[in-house]
One Martini backbone bead per residue (centre of mass of N, CA, C, O) as a GRO file, in nm:
protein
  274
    1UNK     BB    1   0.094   0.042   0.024
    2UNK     BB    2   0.062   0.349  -0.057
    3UNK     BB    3   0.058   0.659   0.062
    4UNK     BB    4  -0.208   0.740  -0.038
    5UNK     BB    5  -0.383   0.494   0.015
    6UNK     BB    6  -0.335   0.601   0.322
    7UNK     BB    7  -0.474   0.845   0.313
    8UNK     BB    8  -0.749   0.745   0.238
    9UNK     BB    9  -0.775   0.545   0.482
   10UNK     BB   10  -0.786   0.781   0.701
   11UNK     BB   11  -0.992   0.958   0.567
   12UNK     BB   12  -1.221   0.751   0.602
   13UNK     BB   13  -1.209   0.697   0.923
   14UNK     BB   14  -1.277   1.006   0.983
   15UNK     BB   15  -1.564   0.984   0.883
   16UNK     BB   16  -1.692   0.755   1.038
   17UNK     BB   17  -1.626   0.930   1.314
   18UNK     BB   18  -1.850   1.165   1.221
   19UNK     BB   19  -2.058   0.988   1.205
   20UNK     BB   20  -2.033   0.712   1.465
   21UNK     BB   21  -1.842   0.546   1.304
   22UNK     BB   22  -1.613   0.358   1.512
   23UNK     BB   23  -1.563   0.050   1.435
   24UNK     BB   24  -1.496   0.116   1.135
   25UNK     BB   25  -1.262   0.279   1.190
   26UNK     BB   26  -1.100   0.035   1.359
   27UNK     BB   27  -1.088  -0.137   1.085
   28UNK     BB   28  -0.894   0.031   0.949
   29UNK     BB   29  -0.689   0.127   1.180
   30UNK     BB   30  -0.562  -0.153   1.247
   31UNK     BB   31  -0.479  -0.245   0.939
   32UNK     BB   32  -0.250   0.013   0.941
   33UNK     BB   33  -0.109  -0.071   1.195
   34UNK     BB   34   0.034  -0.315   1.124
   35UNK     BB   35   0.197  -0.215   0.884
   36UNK     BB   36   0.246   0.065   1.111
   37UNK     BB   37   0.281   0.081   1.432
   38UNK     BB   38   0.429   0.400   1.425
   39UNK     BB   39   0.131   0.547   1.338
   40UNK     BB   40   0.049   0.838   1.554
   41UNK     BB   41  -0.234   0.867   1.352
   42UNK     BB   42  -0.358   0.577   1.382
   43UNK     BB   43  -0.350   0.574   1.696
   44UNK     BB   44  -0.504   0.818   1.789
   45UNK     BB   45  -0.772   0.749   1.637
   46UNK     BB   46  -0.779   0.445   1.788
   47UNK     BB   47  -0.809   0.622   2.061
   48UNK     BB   48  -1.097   0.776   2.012
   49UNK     BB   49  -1.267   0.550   1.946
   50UNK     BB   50  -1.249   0.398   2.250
   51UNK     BB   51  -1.353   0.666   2.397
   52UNK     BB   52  -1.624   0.652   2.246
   53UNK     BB   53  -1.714   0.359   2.339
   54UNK     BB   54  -1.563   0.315   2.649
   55UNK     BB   55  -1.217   0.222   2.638
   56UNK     BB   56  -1.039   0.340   2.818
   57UNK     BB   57  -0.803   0.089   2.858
   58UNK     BB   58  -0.706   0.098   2.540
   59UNK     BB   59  -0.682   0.388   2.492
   60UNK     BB   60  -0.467   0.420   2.674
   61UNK     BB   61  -0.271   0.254   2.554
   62UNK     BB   62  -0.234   0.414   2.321
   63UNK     BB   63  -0.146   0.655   2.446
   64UNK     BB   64   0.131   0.530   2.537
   65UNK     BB   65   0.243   0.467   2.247
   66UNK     BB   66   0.238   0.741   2.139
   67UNK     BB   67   0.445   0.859   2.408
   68UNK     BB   68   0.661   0.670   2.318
   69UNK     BB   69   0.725   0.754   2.015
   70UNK     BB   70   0.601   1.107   2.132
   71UNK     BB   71   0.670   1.264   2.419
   72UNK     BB   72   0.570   1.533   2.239
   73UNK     BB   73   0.283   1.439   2.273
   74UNK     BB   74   0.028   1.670   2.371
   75UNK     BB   75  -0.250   1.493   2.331
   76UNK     BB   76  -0.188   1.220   2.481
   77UNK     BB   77  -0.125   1.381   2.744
   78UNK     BB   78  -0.425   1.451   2.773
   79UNK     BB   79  -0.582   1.227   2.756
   80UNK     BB   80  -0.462   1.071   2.960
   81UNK     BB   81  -0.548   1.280   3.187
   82UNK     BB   82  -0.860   1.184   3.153
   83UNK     BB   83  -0.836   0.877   3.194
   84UNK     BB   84  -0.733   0.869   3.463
   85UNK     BB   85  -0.982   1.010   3.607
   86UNK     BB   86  -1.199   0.868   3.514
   87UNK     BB   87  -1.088   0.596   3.656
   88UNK     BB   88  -1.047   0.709   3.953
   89UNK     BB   89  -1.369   0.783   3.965
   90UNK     BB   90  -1.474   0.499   3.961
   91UNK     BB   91  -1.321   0.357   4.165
   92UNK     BB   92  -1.443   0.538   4.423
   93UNK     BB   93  -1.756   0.499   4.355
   94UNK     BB   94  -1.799   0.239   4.236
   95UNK     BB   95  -2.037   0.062   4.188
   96UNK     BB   96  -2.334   0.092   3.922
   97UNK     BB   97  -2.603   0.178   3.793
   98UNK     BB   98  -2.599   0.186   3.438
   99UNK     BB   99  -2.813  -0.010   3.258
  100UNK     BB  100  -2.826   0.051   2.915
  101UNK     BB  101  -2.579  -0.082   2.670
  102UNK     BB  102  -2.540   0.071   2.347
  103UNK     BB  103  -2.419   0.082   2.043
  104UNK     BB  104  -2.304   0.383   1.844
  105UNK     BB  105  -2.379   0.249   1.583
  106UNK     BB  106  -2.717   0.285   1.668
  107UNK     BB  107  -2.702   0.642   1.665
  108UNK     BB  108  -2.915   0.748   1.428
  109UNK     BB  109  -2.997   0.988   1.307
  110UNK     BB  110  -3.282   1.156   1.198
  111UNK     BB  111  -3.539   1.325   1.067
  112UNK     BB  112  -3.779   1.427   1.295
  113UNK     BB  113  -3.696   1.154   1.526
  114UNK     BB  114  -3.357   1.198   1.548
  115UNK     BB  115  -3.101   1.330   1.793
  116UNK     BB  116  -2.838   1.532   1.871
  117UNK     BB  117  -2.794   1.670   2.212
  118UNK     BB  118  -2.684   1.944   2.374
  119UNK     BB  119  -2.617   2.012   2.681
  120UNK     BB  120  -2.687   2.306   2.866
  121UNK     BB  121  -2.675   2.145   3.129
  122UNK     BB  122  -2.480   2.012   3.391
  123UNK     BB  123  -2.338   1.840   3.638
  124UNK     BB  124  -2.127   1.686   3.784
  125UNK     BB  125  -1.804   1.586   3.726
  126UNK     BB  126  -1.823   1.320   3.877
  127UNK     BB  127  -2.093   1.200   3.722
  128UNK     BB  128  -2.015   1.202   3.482
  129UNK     BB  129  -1.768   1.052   3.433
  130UNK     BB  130  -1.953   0.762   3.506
  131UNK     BB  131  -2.030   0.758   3.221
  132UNK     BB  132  -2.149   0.587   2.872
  133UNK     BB  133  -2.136   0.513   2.613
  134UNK     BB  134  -2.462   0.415   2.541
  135UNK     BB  135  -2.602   0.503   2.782
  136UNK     BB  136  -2.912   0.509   2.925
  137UNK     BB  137  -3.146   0.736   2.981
  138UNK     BB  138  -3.377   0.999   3.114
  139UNK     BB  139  -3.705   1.180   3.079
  140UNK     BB  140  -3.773   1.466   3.247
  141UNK     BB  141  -4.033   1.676   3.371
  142UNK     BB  142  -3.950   2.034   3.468
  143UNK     BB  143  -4.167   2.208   3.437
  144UNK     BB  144  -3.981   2.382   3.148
  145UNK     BB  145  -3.831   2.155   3.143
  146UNK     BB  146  -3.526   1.878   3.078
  147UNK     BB  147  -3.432   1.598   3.231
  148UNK     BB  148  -3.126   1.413   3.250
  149UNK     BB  149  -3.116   1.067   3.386
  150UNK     BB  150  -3.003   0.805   3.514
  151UNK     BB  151  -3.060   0.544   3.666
  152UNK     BB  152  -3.016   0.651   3.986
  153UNK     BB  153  -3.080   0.975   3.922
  154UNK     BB  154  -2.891   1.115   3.834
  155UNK     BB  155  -2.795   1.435   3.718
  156UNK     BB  156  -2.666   1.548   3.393
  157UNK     BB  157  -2.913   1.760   3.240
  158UNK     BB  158  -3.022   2.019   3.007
  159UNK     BB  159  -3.227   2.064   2.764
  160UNK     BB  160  -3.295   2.265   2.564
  161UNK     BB  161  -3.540   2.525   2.553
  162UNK     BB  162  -3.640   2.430   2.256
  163UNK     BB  163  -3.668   2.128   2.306
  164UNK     BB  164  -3.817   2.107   2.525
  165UNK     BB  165  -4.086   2.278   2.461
  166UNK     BB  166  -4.169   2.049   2.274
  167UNK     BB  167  -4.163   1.803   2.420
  168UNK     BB  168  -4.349   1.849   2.655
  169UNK     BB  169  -4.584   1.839   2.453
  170UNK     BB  170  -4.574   1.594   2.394
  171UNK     BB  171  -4.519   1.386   2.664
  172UNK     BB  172  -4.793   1.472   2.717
  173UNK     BB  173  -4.914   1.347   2.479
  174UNK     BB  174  -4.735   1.036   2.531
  175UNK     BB  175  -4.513   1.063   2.414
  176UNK     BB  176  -4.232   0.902   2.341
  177UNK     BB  177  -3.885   0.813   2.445
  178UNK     BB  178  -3.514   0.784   2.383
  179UNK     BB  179  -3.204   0.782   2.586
  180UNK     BB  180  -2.838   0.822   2.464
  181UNK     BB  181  -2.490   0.850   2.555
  182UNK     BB  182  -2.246   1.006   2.318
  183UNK     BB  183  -2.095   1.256   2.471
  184UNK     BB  184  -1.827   1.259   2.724
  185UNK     BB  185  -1.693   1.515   2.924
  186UNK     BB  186  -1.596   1.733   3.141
  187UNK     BB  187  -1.795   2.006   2.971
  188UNK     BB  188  -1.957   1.770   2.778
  189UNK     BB  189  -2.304   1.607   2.698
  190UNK     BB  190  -2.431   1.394   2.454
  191UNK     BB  191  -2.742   1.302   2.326
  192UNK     BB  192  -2.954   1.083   2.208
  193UNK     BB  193  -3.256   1.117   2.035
  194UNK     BB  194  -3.620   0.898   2.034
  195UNK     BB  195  -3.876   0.831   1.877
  196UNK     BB  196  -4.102   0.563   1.945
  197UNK     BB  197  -4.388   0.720   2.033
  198UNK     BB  198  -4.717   0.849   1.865
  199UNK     BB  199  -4.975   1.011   1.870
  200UNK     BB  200  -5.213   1.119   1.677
  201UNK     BB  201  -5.218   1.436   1.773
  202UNK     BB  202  -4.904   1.404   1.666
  203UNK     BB  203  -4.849   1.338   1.392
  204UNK     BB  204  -4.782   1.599   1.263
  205UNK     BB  205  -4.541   1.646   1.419
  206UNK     BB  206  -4.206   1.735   1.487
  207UNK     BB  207  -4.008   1.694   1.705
  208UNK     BB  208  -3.745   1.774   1.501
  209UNK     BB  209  -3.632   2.020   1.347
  210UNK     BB  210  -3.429   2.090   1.125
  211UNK     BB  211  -3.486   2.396   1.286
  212UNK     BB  212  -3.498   2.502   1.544
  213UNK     BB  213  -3.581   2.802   1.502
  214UNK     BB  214  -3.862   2.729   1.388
  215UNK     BB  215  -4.003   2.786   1.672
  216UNK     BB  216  -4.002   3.089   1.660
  217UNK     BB  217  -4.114   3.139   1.357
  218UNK     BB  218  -4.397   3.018   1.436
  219UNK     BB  219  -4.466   3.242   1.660
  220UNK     BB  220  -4.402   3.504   1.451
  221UNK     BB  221  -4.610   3.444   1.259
  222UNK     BB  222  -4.859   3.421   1.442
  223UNK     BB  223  -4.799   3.740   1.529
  224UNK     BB  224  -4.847   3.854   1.256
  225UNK     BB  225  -5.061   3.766   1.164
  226UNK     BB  226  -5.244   3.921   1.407
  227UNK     BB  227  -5.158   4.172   1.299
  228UNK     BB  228  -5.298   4.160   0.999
  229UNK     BB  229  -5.587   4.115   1.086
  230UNK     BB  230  -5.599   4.405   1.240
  231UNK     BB  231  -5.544   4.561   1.012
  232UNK     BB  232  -5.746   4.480   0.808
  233UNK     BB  233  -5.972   4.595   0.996
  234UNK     BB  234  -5.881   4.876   1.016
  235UNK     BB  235  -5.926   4.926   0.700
  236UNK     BB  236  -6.213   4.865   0.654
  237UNK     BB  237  -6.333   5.049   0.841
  238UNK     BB  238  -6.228   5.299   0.699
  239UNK     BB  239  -6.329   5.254   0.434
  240UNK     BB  240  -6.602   5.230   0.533
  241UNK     BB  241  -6.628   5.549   0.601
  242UNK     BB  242  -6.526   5.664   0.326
  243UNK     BB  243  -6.788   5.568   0.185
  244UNK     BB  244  -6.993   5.707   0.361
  245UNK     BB  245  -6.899   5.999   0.301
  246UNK     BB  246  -6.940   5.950   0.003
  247UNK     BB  247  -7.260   5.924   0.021
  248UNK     BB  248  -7.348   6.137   0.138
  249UNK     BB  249  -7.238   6.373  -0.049
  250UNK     BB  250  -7.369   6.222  -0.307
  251UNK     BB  251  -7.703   6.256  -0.185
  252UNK     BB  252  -7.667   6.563  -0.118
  253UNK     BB  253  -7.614   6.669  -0.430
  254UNK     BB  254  -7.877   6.502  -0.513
  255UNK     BB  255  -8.040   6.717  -0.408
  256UNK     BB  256  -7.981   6.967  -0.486
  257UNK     BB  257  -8.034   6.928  -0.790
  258UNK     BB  258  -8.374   6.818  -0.738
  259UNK     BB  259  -8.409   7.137  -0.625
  260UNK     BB  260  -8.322   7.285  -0.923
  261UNK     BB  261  -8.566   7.139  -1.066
  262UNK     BB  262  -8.783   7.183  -0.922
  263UNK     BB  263  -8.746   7.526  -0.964
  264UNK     BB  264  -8.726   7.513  -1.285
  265UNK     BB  265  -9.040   7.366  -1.328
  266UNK     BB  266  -9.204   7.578  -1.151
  267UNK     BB  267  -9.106   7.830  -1.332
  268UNK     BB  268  -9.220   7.696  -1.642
  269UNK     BB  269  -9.514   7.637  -1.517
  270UNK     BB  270  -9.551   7.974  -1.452
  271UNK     BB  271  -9.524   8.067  -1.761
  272UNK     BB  272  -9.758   7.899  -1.854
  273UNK     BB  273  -9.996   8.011  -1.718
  274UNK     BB  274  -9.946   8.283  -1.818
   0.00000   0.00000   0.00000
């Protein structure tokens, strides 16, 4: 395989870890480092897969032997340090229950019933730092908002707040989801949403719009139309004064007339008499 060749599997591997095709990924990349063991940027993707897989003691290897090979490696140095903290917290906290955990490679967007959403707000970062990827969690109606918390009731974070107010009324409305932890760092959570069974009253309704922005956009339509119905009915008010004044005026000037033609019939028969 010459360099061309490697260089196009490594961008291949690349666009399938942003699709979220972690595995497929991983099998490109271990392809690679057998013919080139020491190819320290085919090693740290393969430790960013099993990092996002959940498989930190994997990926701990990788970034250790990519760290043998180049100890001013700034990337791998970071990493290790996130994967330490992670495991000593998960260590000193003991077993949780985790709940169900499925492959991320099963996490597929959908446009209008499957999103990854990240969280506005965020839990502890002791309590995040023990969630895994693919690990399932649930959503909580709290007054306006939607909360996300584990399998223990542990607080995760909070849905933003445009899609909190879409989902709230769908749930309340019997519509059902399902969420699982997508990506979770020390500052920053994402989860995939999942609409699994929606009633038939919001069946035309989309879980996610294509543009989150839409859900203000069609707020603002329905405040225009009520605006534009109100300038309406002004409208046709002064048109009907305006019609009314101008028929008074006209019915005015024809007496007006109808009195000179009389006056000059009165004038004509007198005239007659004589």
């Amino acid at each position: 395989m010459n360099d061309i060749a490697i260089e196009k599997e490594k961008e291949k591997a690349i666009d399938l870890s942003l699709d979220g095709k972690f595995e497929e990924a991983s099998v490109i990349l271990k392809r690679l480092i057998e013919k080139s063991p020491e190819d320290t940027d085919a090693l740290l993707q393969l430790a960013h897969c099993n990092m996002q897989c959940g498989n930190l003691k994997e990926a701990q290897k990788l970034y250790k032997l990519v760290e043998k090979i180049d100890p001013n490696n700034i990337l791998s140095q970071k990493k290790l340090a996130i994967i330490t903290s992670l495991l000593n917290k998960k260590l000193q906290k003991g077993k949780r229950n985790s709940g169900r955990i499925i492959p991320i490679t099963y996490l597929i967007e959908e446009p209008g019933k499957a999103k990854i959403v990240r969280l506005s707000t965020i839990g502890k970062t002791e309590d995040i730092s023990r969630l895994n990827i693919g690990e399932e969690v649930f959503l909580k109606i709290r007054k306006r908002k939607i909360e996300v918390r584990d399998a223990d009731n542990t607080f995760v974070g909070y849905l933003p707040d445009d899609i909190s107010k879409r989902l709230t009324e769908l749930m309340n409305g019997n519509c059902k989801y399902e969420a699982y932890i997508f990506v979770v760092d020390k500052n920053e959570c994402k989860i995939f949403v999942r609409e699994i069974e929606k009633t038939r009253a919001f069946s035309s309704m989309s879980s996610f719009p294509l543009d989150v922005s839409l859900l203000h956009e069609e707020e603002e339509e329905e405040e225009e139309e009520e605006e534009a119905l109100d300038l309406d009915s002004e409208d046709t008010i002064i048109h009907t004064e305006e019609d009314l004044a101008s028929t008074d005026r006209s019915k005015r000037k024809k007496t007006k007339e109808e009195e000179e033609e009389e006056e000059e019939e009165e004038t004509d028969y007198n005239e007659y008499e004589e």
